[in-house]
C-alpha positions in Angstrom: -14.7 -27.2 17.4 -16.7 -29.2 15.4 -15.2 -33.1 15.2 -15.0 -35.0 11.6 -14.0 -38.4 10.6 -11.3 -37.8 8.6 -11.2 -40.1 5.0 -8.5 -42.5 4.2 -5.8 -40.5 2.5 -2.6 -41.6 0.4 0.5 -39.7 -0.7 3.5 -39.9 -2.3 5.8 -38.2 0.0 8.2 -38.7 2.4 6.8 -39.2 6.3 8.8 -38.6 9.1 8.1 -36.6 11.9 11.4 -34.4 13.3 11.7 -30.8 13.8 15.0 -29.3 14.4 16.0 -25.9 15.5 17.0 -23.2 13.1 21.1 -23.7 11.8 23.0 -21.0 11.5 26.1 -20.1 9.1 28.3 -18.1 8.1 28.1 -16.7 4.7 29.9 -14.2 2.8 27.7 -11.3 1.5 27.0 -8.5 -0.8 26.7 -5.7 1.7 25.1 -2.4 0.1 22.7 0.4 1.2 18.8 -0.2 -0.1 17.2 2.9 -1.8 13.4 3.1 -0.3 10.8 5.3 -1.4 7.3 5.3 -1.3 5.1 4.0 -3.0 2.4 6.8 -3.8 -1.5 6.0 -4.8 -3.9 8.3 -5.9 -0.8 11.0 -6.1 -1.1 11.5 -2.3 -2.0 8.0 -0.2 0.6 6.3 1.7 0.2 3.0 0.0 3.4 1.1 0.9 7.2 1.0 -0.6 9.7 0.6 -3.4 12.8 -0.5 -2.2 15.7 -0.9 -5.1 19.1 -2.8 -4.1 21.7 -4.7 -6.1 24.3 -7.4 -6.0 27.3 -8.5 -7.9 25.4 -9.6 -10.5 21.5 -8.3 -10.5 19.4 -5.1 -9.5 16.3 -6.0 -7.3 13.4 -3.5 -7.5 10.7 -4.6 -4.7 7.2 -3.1 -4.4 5.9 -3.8 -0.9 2.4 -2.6 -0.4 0.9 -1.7 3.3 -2.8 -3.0 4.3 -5.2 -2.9 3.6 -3.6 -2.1 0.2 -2.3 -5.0 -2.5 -1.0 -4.9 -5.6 -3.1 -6.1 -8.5 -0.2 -5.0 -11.7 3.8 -3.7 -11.4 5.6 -2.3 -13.8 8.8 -1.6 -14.1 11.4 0.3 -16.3 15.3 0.7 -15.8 17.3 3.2 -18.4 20.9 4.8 -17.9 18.8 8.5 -18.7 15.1 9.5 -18.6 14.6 9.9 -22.7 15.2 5.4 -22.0 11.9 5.2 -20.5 9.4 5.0 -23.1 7.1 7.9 -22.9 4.5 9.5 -25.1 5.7 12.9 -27.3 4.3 14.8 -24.7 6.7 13.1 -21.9 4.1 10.8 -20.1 5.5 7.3 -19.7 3.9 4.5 -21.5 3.3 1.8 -19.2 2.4 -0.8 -21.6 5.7 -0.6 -23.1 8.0 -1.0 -20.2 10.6 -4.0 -20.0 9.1 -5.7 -16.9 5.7 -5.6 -15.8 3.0 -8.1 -14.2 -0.8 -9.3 -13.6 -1.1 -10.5 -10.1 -4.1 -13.2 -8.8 -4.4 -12.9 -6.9 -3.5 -9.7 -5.6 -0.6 -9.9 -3.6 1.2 -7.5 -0.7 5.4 -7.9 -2.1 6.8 -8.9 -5.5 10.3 -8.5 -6.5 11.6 -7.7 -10.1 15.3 -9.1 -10.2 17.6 -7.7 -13.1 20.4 -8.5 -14.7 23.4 -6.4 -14.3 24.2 -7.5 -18.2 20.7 -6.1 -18.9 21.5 -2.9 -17.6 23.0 0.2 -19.8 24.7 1.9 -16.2 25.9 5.8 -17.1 29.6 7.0 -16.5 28.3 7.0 -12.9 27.2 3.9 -12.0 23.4 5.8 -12.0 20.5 4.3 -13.5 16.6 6.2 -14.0 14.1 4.0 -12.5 10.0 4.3 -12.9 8.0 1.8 -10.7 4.6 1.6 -11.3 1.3 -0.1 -9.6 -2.1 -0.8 -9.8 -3.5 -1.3 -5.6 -6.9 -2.5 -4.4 -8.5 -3.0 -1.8 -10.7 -5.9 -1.2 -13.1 -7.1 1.1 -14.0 -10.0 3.1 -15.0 -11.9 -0.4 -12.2 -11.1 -2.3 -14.4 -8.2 -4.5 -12.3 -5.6 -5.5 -14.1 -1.9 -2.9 -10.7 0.5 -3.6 -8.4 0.8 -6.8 -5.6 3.4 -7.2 -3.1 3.7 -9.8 0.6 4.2 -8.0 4.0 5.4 -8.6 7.4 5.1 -6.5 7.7 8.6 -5.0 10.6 11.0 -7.1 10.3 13.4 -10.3 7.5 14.4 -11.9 8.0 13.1 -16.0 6.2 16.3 -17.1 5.2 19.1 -14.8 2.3 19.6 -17.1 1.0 16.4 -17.9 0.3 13.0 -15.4 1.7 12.8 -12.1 4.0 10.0 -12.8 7.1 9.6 -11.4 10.6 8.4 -11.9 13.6 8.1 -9.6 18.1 7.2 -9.6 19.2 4.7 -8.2 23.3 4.4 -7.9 24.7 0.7 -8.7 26.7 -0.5 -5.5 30.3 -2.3 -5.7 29.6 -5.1 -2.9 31.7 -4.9 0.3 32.0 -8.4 1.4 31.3 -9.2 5.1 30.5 -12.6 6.7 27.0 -12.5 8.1 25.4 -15.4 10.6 22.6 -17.0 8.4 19.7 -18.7 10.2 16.1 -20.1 9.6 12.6 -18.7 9.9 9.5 -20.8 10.1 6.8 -20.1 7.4 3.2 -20.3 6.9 1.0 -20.5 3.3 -1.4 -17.3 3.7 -4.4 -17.4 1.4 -6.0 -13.8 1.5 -9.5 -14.4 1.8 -9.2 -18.2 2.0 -7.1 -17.8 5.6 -7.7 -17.8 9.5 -5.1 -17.4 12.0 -4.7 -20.1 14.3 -5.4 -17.7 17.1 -8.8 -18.0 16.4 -9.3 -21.4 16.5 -9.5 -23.4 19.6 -6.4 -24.7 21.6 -4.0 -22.4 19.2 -1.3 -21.4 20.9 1.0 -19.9 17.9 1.1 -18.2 14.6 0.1 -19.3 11.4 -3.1 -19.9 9.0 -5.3 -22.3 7.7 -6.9 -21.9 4.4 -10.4 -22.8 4.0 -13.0 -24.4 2.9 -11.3 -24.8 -0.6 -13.5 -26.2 -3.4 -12.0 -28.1 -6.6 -9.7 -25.3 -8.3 -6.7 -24.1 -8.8 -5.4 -21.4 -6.2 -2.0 -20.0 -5.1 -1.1 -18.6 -1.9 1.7 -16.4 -0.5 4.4 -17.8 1.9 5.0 -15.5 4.5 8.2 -16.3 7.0 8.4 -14.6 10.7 4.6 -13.3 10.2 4.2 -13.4 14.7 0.7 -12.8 15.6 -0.3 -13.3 12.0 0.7 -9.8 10.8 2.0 -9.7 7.5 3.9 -5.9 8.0 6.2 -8.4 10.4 6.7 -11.4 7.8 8.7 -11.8 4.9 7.5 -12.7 1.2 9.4 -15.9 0.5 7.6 -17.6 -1.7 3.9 -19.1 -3.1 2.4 -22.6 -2.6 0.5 -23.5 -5.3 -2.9 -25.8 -4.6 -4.5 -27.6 -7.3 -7.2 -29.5 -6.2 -9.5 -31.6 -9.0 -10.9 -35.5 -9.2 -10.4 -35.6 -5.5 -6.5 -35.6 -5.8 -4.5 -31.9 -4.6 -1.3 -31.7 -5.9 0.4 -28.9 -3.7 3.8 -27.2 -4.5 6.0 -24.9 -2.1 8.0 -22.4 -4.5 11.0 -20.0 -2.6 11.3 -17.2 -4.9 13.8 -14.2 -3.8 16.9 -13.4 -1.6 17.1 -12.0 1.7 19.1 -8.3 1.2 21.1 -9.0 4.2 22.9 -12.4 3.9 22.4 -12.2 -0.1 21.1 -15.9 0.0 18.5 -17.1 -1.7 15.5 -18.2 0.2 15.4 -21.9 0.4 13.5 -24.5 2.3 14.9 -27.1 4.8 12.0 -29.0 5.7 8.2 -28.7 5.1 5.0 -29.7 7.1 2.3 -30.3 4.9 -2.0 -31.2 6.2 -4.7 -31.2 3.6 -8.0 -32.6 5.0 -11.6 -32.0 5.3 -11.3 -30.3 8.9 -9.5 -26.7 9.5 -6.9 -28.7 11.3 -4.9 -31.7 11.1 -5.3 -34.2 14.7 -2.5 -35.4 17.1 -1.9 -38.8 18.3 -4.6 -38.2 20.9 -7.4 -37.3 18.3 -7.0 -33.3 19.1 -7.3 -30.4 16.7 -3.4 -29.5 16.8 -1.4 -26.6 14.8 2.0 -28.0 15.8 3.9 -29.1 12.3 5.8 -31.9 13.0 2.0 -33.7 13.9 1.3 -33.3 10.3 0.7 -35.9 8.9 3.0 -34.8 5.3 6.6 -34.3 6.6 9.8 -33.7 4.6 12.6 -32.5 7.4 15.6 -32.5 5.3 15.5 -30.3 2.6 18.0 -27.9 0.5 16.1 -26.6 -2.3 13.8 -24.0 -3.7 10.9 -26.3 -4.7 9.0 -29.4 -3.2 5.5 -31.1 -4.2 3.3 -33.7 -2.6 0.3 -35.6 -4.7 -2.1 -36.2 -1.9 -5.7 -38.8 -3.3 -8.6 -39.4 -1.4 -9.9 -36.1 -0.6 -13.7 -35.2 -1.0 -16.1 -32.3 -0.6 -14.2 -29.0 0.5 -10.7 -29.4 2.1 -8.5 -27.3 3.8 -4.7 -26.7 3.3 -2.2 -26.1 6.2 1.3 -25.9 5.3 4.2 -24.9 7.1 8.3 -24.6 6.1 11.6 -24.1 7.5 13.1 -21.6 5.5 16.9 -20.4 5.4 18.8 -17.5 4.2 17.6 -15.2 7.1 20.7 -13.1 9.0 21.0 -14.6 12.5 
């Protein structure tokens, strides 16, 4: 690997260096049965999933796509019958006018919709009509957009003689509560296009990415927990770090967003390992290229909360961002 002087480099942030194992505890959850179906492109490609599950208090509709698919727009509507999805007079649904629906850039592989039970008009049977709907792509090694498909979470036809959209029920749970061991995952910012697995850089001897070269911008990146080997299918979708890089300062923020369906806790960070530098890798003590966290130089290793920024000054030219978490809410 190429070797760089690193600049002089200040930040307002916390350093320490400790790493301790993952803590486990035991937490009462809402135990219920998740409703998957999939998530159909093009009326017949296997383009990932829509799983639906609820707790006490909110309905979660998740649309997971599977490479080398991502989604680009969601949309989502929840009614207690199928005339409350809004449709044309001819029965096809209009997607511009359902309740929840978003852009994503970039593309992304999960996103979650989380809705309140208060929102929620539930029929005498606890059953509520569901359409989830997606825009996928396919990108290549640039980030250009080679493959687009418009989607739908696999159920009933809306009108037999019109569009193939779909809806599907989905039956609001009562919890059962059981205690369920709660541990921590380690987690690693993935940015798409912007990413290399450590596994193919020199001396790498575990999983995670860097993300580089970066020129002044503005980017955000998925945080992907338990991703071994680097593949996403294996991770979990915890959360996004946002990278804002301009007048030589990067201001970078870690954001948990979403609960784990087994333990019913929010995802939420417990210490973070931060590098941003003009190499692909931050150096150890001895002057090597290294990928172990707690030789970052940006440490915070006692955390308990769903949010954490460092302001990091001094930076030139293209940098790279490595940063890694501890994140809990995970079932032991």
């Amino acid at each position: 690997m190429k070797r760089f002087t690193l600049s002089i480099l200040t930040i307002m942030a916390l350093l320490t260096a400790v790493i301790p194992f993952g803590t486990t505890s035991a937490q009462a959850a809402c135990v219920v049965t998740p409703k998957v179906v999939t998530l159909y492109a093009g009326q017949s490609i296997d383009a990932g999933t829509v799983t639906v599950t609820n707790d006490a208090t909110n309905l979660y509709v998740t649309f997971t796509a599977t490479a080398p698919w991502l989604l680009s727009q969601t949309h989502v509507h929840v009614a207690d019958s199928l005339a409350g999805i809004p449709q044309t007079k001819t029965g096809n649904p209009k997607i511009g006018n359902f309740a929840y629906q978003t852009t994503h850039v970039p593309a992304t592989s999960t996103f979650t919709y989380s809705i309140s039970k208060s929102a929620l008009s539930l029929d005498v049977n606890q059953s509520v009509v569901i359409a989830a709907h997606a825009v996928v792509v396919q990108l290549d090694g640039s980030g250009n957009t080679i493959a687009n498909e418009t989607g739908w979470g696999d159920g009933f036809q809306f009108n037999p003689k019109g569009s193939w959209a779909m809806y599907f029920n989905y039956i609001w749970q009562d919890c059962v509560n059981e205690a369920v061991e709660s541990t921590t995952e380690t987690a690693f910012a993935y940015g798409q296009g912007n990413a290399t697995c450590f596994d193919q850089l020199d001396s790498a001897n575990r999983w995670g990415w860097t993300n580089g070269p970066l020129d002044e911008g503005f980017y955000t990146f998925d945080i992907y927990a338990a991703a071994g080997q680097c593949v996403l299918s294996k991770g979990t979708l915890v959360g996004t770090l946002d990278v804002n890089y301009s007048a030589g300062t990067a201001t970078v923020t870690y954001k948990m967003a979403g609960s784990n369906p087994v333990t019913g806790l929010k995802y939420t960070l417990t210490e973070t390992h931060l590098y941003v530098g003009s190499e692909p890798l931050a150096r150890n003590k001895q002057g090597e290229p290294t990928v172990a966290p707690g030789q970052f130089p940006y440490i915070n290793p006692e955390l308990n909360s769903t949010s954490r920024t460092y302001t990091i000054s001094g930076l030139s030219g293209e940098i790279y961002v490595v940063a890694h978490a501890t994140v809990a809410g995970f079932p032991k």
